[in-house]
C-alpha positions as semicolon CSV with decimal commas, in nm:
position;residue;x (nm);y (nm);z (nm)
1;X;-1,820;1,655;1,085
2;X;-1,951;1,949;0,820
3;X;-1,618;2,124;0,881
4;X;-1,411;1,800;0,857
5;X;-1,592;1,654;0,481
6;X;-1,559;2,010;0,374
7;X;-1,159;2,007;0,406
8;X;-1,174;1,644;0,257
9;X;-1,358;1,760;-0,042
10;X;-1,066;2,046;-0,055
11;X;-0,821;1,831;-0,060
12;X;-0,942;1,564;-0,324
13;X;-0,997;1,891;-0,541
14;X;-0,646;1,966;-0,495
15;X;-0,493;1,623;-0,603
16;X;-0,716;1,651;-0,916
17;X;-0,553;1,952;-1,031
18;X;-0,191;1,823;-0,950
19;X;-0,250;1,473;-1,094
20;X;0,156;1,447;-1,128
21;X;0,179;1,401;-0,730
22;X;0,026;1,030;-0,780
23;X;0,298;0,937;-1,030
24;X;0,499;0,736;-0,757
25;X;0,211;0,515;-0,678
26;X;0,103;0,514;-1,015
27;X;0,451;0,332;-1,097
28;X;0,441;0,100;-0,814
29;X;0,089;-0,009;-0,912
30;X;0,229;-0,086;-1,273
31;X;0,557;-0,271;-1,166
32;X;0,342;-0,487;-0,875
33;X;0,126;-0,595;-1,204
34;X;0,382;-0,678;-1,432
35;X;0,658;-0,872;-1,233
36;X;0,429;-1,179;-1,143
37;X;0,295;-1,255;-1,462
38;X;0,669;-1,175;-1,635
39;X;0,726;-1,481;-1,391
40;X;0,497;-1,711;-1,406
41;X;0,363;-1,619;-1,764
42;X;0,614;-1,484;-2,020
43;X;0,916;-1,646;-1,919
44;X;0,788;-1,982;-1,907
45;X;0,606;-1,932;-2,277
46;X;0,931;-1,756;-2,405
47;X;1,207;-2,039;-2,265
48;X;0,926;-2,307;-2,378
49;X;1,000;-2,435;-2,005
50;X;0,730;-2,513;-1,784
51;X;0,777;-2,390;-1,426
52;X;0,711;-2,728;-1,292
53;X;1,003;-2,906;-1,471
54;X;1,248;-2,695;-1,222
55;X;1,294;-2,840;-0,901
56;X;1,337;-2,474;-0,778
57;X;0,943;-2,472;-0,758
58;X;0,886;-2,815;-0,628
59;X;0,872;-2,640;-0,262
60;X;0,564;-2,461;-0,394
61;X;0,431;-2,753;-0,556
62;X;0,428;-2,987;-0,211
63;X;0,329;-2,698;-0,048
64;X;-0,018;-2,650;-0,203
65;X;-0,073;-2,995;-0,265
66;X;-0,100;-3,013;0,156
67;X;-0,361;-2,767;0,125
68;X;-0,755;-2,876;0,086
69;X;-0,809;-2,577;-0,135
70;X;-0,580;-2,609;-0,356
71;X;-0,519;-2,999;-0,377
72;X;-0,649;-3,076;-0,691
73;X;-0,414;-2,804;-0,897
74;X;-0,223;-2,971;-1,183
75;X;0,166;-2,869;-1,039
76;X;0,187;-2,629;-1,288
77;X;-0,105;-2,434;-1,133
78;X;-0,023;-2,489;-0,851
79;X;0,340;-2,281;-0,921
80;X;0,126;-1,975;-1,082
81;X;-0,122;-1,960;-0,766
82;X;0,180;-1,966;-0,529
83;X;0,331;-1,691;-0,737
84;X;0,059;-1,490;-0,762
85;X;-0,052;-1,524;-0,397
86;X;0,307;-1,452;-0,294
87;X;0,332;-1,138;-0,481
88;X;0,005;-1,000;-0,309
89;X;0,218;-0,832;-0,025
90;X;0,412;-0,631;-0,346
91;X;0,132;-0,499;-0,432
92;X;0,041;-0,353;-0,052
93;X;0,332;-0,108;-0,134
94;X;0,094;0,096;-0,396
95;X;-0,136;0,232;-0,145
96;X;0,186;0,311;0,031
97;X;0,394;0,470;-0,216
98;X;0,048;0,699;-0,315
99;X;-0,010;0,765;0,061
100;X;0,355;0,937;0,129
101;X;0,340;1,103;-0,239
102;X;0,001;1,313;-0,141
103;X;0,079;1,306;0,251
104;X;0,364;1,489;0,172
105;X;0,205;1,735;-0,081
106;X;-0,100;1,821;0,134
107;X;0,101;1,994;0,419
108;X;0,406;2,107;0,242
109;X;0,250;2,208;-0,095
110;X;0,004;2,457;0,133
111;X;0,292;2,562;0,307
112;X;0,495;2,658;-0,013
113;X;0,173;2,803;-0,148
114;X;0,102;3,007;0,162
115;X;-0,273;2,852;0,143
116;X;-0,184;2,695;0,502
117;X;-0,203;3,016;0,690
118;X;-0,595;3,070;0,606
119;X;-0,687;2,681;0,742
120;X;-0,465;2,725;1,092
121;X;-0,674;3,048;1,123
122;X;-1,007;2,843;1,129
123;X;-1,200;2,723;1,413
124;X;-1,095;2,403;1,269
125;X;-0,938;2,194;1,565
126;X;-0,594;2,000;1,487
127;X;-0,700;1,637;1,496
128;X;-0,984;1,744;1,218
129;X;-0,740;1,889;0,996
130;X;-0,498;1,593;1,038
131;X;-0,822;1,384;0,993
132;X;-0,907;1,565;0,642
133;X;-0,530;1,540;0,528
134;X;-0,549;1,153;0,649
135;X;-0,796;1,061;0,448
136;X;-0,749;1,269;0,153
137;X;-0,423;1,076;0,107
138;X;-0,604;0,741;0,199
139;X;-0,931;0,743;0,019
140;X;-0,695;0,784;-0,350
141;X;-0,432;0,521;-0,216
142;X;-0,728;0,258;-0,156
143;X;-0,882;0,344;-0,449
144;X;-0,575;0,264;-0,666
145;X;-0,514;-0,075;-0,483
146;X;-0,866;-0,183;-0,545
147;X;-0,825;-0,076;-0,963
148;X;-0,465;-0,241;-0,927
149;X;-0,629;-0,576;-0,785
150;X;-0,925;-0,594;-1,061
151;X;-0,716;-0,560;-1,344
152;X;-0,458;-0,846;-1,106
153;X;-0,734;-1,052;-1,070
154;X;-0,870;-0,969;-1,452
155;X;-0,509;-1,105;-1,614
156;X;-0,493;-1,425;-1,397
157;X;-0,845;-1,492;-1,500
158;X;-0,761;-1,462;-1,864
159;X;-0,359;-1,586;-1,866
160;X;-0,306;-1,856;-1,563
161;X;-0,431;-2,177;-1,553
162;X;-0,780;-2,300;-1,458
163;X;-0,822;-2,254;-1,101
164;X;-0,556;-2,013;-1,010
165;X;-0,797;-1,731;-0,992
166;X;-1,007;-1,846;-0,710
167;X;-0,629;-1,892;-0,525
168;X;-0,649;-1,509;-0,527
169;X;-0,961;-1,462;-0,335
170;X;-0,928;-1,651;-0,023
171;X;-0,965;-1,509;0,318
172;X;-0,531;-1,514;0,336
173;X;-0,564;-1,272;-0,011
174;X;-0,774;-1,095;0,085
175;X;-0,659;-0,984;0,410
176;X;-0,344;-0,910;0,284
177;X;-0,417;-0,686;0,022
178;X;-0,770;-0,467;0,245
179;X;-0,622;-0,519;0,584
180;X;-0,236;-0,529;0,593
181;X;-0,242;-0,264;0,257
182;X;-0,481;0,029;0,423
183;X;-0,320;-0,050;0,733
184;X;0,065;0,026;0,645
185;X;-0,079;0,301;0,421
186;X;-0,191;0,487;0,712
187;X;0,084;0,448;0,871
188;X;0,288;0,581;0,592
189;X;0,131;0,887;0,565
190;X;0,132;0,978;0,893
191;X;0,521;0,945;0,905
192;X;0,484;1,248;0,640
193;X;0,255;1,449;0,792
194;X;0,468;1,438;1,080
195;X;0,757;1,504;0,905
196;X;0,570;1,757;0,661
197;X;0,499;1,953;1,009
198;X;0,878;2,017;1,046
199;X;1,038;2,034;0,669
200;X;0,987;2,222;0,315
201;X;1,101;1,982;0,138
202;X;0,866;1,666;0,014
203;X;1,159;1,464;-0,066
204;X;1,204;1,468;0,298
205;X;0,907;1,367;0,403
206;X;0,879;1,123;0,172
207;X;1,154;0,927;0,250
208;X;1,086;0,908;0,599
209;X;0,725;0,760;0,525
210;X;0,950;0,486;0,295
211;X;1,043;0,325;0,647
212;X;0,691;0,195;0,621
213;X;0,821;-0,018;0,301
214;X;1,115;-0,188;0,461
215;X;0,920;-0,388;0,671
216;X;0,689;-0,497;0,396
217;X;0,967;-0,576;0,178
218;X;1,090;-0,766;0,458
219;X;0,774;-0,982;0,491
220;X;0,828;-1,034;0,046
221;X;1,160;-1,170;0,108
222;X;1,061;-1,414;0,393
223;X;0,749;-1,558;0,202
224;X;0,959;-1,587;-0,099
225;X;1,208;-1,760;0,104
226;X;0,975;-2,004;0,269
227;X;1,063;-1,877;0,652
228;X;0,736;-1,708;0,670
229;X;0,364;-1,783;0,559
230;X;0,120;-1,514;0,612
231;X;-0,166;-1,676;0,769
232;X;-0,503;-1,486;0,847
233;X;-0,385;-1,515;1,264
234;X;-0,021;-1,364;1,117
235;X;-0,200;-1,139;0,921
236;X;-0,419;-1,025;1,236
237;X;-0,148;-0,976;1,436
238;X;0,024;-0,757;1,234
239;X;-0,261;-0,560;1,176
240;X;-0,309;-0,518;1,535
241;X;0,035;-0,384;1,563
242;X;-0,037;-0,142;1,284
243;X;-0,322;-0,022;1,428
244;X;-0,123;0,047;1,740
245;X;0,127;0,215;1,578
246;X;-0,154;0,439;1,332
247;X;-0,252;0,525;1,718
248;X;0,068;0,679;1,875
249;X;0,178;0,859;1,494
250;X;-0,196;0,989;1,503
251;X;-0,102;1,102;1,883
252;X;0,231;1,234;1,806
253;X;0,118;1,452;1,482
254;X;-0,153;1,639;1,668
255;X;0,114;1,719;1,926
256;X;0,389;1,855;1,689
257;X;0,122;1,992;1,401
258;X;0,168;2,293;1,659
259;X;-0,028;2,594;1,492
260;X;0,192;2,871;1,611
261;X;0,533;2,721;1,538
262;X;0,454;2,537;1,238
263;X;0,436;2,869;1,010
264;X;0,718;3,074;1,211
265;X;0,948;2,853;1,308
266;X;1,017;2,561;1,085
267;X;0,912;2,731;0,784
């Protein structure tokens, strides 16, 4: 455990001095703000047309009005919450996009460095180095979707419409954001390390751990669509398939993080 918080706090001090390798996520975080509340804010108040006079919302609108919690929303609230609830699973690609950014740096940018060589002559074993890389990549990722979601929750408080806020933090919000968000995350940068193992180039790496996003993006287009709700038991279940997949990529990176070859012969 000494040896494994030791290579964490390594590789924290390393993304501090290359702040530029969190840009990606950085970006995502900003865009997964801004596109909701250009939706249900500014375009409204710059067309001087409420949401609720087009019957392109009135799905939304029936929807919520089915719904104890949300019953009593005038339908013009009731538009904002769905928007804002909807756009949740955007925002689960920030820790993403910031967990394949670092991923990616962590192995390859030691390898290009030559600082690599010292660590695989440790007694450090494999799974605690792929541990320390893990979470160095994670703990930032999280932390940005947690500042990302205050400052969310901060503008609806302050722009949407009385009881639109409280939309935001029930149990189906919630889990989306902290369970489905860590969850693909890991995932995500495990796809790099793996990849990182056997490449040079971060681009690489990086675009393999983007498979992680199609899926998500998928589950955007449904909801937006109306063929899908994410319910807490949908929201569990996928999560349980994520953590069985975070199991076998955690399996397969120890196996081809191979200490010998990784330095000789993919380098």
């Amino acid at each position: 455990m000494r040896r494994l918080l030791a290579l964490l706090a390594k590789e924290l001090a390393d993304l501090r001095q290359n702040p530029a390798v969190f840009a990606p996520a950085a970006l995502t975080g900003v865009m997964s703000l801004l596109l909701p509340f250009f939706v249900a804010i500014i375009v409204p108040a710059w067309t001087g047309e409420r949401l609720s006079d087009s019957s392109d919302f009135q799905v939304a609108v029936e929807m919520y009005r089915n719904q104890a919690s949300t019953r009593d929303l005038e339908p013009e609230a009731a538009i904002q919450a769905w928007i804002f609830q909807q756009f949740l699973v955007l925002m689960v690609l920030t820790p993403v996009a910031g967990a394949m950014s670092v991923a990616a740096y962590s192995v390859i940018g030691e390898k290009q460095a030559r600082t690599l060589e010292p660590l695989l002559a440790t007694p450090l074993t494999t799974l605690e180095l792929l541990s320390a890389k893990v979470l160095g990549a994670l703990l930032p990722a999280v932390g940005l979707t947690f500042a990302c979601f205050a400052l969310y929750l901060a503008g609806v408080a302050v722009l949407a419409l009385p009881g639109v806020f409280w939309i935001l933090l029930t149990p189906r919000s919630l889990a989306t954001l902290f369970l489905l968000g860590p969850l693909a995350a890991l995932a995500a940068l495990q796809l790099a390390v793996c990849v990182s193992s056997r490449v040079n180039d971060v681009r690489s790496a990086q675009q393999i751990g983007a498979l992680v996003i199609l899926p998500i993006a998928a589950l955007l287009v449904a909801q937006l669509f109306g063929s899908l709700q994410l319910t807490v038991p949908v929201l569990l279940i996928l999560a349980v398939i994520l953590l069985a997949i975070n199991g076998l990529l955690m399996w397969v990176g120890t196996v081809l993080f191979d200490r010998e070859s990784i330095l000789t012969r993919w380098r």
